[in-house]
C-alpha positions, 0 to 999 in steps of 0.5 A, spaced: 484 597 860 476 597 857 476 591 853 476 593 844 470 591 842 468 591 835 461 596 834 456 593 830 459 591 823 453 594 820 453 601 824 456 607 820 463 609 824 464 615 820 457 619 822 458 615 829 464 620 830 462 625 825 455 627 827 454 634 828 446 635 828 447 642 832 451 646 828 452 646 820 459 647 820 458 649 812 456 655 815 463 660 813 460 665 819 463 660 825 468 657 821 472 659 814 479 656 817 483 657 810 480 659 804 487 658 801 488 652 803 482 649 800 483 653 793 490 649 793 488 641 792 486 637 787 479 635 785 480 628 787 482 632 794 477 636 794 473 631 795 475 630 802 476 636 804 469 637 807 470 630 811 478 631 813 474 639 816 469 634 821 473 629 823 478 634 824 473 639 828 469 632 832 477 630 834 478 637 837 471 637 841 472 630 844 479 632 847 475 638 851 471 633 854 471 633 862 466 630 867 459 633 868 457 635 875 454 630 879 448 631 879 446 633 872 443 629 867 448 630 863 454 625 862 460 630 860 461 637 860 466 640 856 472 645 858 476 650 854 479 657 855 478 656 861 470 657 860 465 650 862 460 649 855 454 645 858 451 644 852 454 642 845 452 648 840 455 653 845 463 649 844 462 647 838 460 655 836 467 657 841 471 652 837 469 654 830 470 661 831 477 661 836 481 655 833 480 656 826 486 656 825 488 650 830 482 646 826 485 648 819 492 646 821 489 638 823 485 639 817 491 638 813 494 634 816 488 629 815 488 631 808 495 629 808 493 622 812 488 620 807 492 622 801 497 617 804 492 612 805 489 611 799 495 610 796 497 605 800 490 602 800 491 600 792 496 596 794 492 592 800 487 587 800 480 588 803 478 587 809 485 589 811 487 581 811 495 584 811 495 588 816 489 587 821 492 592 826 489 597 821 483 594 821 483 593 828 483 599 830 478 601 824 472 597 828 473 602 834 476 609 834 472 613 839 477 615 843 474 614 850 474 606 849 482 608 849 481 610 856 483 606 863 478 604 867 478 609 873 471 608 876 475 604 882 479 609 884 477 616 887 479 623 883 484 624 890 487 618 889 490 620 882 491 626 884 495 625 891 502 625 891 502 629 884 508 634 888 515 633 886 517 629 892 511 623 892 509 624 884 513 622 878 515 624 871 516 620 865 520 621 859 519 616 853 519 615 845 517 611 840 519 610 833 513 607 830 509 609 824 503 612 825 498 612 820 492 617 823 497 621 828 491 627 829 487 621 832 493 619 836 493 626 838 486 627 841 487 620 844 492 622 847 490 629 849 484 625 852 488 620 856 493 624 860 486 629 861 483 623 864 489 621 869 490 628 871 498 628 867 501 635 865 507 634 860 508 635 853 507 629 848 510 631 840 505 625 835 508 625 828 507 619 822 514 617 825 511 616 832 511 619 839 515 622 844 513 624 851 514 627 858 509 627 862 508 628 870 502 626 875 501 621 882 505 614 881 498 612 880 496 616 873 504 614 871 502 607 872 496 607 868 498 611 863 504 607 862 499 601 862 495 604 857 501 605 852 503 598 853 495 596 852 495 600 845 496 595 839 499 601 836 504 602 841 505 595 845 509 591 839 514 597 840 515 598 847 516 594 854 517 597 861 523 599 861 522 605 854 519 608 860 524 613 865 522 616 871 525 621 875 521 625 882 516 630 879 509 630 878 504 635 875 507 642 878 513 640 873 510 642 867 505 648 866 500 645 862 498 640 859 500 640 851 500 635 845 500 636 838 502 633 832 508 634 827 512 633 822 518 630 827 516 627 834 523 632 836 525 637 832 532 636 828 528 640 822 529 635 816 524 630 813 524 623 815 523 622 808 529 623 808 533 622 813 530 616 817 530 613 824 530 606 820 537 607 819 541 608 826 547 608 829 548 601 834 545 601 840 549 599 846 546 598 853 549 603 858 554 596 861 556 596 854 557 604 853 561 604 860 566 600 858 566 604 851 568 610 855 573 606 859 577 604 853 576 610 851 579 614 857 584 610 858 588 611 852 595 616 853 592 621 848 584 623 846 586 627 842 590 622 837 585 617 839 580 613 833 574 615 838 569 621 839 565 621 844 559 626 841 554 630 846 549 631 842 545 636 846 545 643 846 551 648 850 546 650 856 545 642 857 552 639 857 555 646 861 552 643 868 553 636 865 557 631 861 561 625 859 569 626 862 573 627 855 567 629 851 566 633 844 560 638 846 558 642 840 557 649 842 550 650 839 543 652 841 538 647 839 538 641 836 536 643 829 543 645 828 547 639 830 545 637 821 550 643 820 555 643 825 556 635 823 556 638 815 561 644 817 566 639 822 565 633 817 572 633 817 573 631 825 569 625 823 573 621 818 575 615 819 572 615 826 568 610 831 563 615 834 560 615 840 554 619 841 549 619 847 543 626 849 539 625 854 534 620 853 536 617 846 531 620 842 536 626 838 541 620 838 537 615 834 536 621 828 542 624 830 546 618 829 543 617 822 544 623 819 551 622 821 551 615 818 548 617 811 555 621 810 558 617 809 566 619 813 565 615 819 568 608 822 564 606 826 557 610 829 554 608 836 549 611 840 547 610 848 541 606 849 536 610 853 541 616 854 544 619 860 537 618 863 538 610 864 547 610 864 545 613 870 541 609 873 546 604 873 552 608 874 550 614 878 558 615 879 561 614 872 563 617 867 558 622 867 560 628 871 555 634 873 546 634 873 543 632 868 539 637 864 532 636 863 526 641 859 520 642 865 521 646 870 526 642 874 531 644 870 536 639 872 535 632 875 542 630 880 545 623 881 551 625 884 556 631 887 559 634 881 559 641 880 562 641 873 560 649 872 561 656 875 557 662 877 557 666 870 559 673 874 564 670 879 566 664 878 564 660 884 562 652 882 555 653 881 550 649 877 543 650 878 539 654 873 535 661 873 530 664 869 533 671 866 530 676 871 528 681 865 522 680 864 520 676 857 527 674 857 527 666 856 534 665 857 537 660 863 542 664 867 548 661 872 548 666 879 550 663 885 546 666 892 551 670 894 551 674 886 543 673 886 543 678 893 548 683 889 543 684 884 546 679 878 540 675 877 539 677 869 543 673 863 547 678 861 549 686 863 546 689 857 539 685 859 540 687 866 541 693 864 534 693 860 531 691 866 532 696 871 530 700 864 523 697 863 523 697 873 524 705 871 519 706 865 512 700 867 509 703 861 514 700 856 511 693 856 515 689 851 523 691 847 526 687 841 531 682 845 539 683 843 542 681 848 550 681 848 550 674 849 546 672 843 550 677 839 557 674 841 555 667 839 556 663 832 550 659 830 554 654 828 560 654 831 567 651 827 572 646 832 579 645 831 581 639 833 586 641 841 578 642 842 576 635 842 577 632 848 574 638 852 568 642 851 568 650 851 564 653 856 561 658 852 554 662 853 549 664 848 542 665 847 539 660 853 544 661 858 550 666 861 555 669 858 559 673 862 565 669 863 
């Protein structure tokens, strides 16, 4: 990693980063984001609202930025929408006229950053003598001292072995509060560009939350990077960091934005917080949990719920033996399934595990905060690092993951089926109508008669749309998103052993 050395104390950090002699961004004719959204701050916003619009649009900018060829003069290029800007007024009129929306959404959340700020700042002292990772980070914020040092290496080493046989993909999370997440953003944007990575990154004020992929070698030092970041290094070790085979081919792009909560359970983290989970048990800990568990003559009268916290298409290829695996579509709806089902939670020692422990950590919370349980406890690093130590535990099946994958194995179990006849299968498809974003379950021998579509309504649309080319797009109705209640209401024979089911992700003809 570079060294972080302080620039001259003298110099203006703000028109370092800010400058834009080239192009006057008060010019509404390249870039008018969002006339509403100015209209609606205060006077005392408004004031910020010019800057928050330029640190917005250079922190944008910074994240195109690629290698300039060579033998040019120039020291970078720029590269967005797959067109190569060489000069800087011809990104920065691209960017003002086909992002103004992307700019107006980091504009508000600058906004919303700088509101936070000045709050906090009334109650600090100068200089930032209590907290002087702010004021660390404040003495230098370009992005690029923020980067890995690459020069040692050539562009065919960061980029060798990025197949899924020789590459790797990382899963990680960090709950840490962040007070400039669009620059965590860009900084992130910047570096898995620099390493050749592919993935997904979600950056909130409540942390981060990443899979990305490339050569070991990126990996590596993305993982370097991380631990060498002040804001990260005092939250994270080695081990928070999972690996699987992979590489970039796993991942169609590259994307990274900022949001409200860095996985989606659709609640403020103002009001439900990652402060107050559920216990953490190692996975040698949970072991022993799910033994105790399995070992009792009655699940059903048990004390104890071993709760997936996944969605149905995730725990149907794979899951804990004895498990309640709620019937839901995503995790935005685990609040409302624990609201409907409450009930099936009192008064009782809950163990909660998901694929990683990210949806846990908020997940266990929420459940906490009402108040009917015993006891909450959660599987530290999820069924990623349990199966690392116990690949022929507890856990029957694969183990679902969200890149092109679908599905990592760590034993023989087929706990599925083929969704049109019935044969032990467990290796996901992509509905073969087009448009359709559903994951199917079709054996070969199903496949080559045909059965490759999520259901028969959409197989149906399919021929349709083969017959008729001319007919580009169809509302989606499928019988399988029809059938399926979005939050499904359990009875308690159904505890110990989760439903099939099929829904609006997967296949439902069974």
């Amino acid at each position: 990693m570079p060294s972080f050395t302080s620039p001259d104390q003298g110099k203006d950090l703000e028109a370092c980063v800010l400058r834009f002699s080239d192009l006057d961004l008060k010019d509404t004719r390249l870039i008018n984001p969002s006339s509403s959204l100015k209209a609606e701050l205060d006077v005392s916003t408004k004031k910020k609202y010019s800057f928050a619009k330029k640190k917005a649009f250079a922190l944008f900018v910074k994240t195109k930025e690629v290698p300039a060829h060579p033998f040019e003069c120039k020291e970078k290029w720029w590269k967005c929408c797959q067109q190569l800007f060489k000069d800087r007024i011809g990104i920065h009129r691209h960017v003002a006229t086909q992002h103004a929306d992307e700019i107006c959404r980091q504009t508000a959340s600058v906004l919303k950053q700088l509101a936070v700020t000045l709050n906090t700042s009334k109650s600090l002292k100068p200089a930032d003598d209590r907290n002087p990772l702010k004021g660390y980070l404040t003495c230098n914020r370009e992005v690029s001292a923020w980067l890995p040092d690459v020069s040692c290496f050539s562009p065919d080493e960061l980029i060798r072995g990025q197949g899924s046989d020789e590459g790797e993909v990382l899963l990680y999370y960090c709950y840490c509060d962040l007070g400039d997440p669009p620059w965590v953003c860009a900084w992130q944007t910047a570096l898995c560009q620099h390493l050749r990575l592919t993935g997904k990154v979600r950056i909130a004020t409540e942390g981060i939350n990443g899979t990305v992929g490339g050569s070991k070698l990126a990996t590596r030092l993305y993982v370097e990077a991380m631990l060498s970041c002040p804001l990260f290094k005092d939250y994270m070790c080695k081990d928070d960091f999972k690996t699987s085979k992979g590489g970039a081919c796993c991942f169609p792009e590259l994307r990274v934005g900022v949001f409200e909560e860095i996985v989606p359970m659709g609640i403020s983290p103002n009001k439900i917080s990652y402060k107050k989970p559920g216990v953490h048990l190692s996975p040698g800990e949970f072991h022993k949990e799910v033994e105790k568990f399995l070992s009792q003559t009655n699940e059903e009268q048990s004390d104890t719920i071993l709760l997936d916290c996944r969605n149905f298409y995730e725990s149907k290829i794979g899951r804990f033996q004895g498990c309640l695996a709620p019937d839901i579509r995503k995790f935005s709806y685990f609040p409302s399934y624990i609201d409907k089902n409450l009930e099936l939670f009192r008064e009782k020692k809950v163990l909660m595990y998901c694929t990683g422990g990210i949806r846990c950590e908020r997940g266990s919370a929420y459940l906490k905060a009402k108040g009917v349980c015993k006891e909450v406890f959660q599987l530290k690093g999820g069924i990623h690092k349990y199966l690392e130590e116990f690949p022929d535990g507890f856990y029957k099946g694969k183990l679902f993951v969200f890149d092109e994958r679908y599905a990592l194995s760590y034993n023989s179990d087929i706990v599925s089926e083929c969704s049109y006849c019935g044969a032990p299968w467990d290796q996901y498809k992509l509905c073969s109508t087009p448009q359709c974003r559903q994951l199917i379950l079709t054996c070969p021998a199903c496949q080559r008669q045909g059965f490759t579509a999520c259901c028969v309504t959409c197989q149906d649309k399919g021929s349709r749309l083969a017959s008729s080319p001319t007919q580009s797009s169809f509302k989606e109705e499928c019988e399988c998103t029809a059938r399926r209640p979005r939050i499904p209401s359990e009875l308690p024979q159904q505890v110990s052993e989760p439903r099939p089911g099929a829904g609006e992700d997967g296949p439902c003809l069974r």
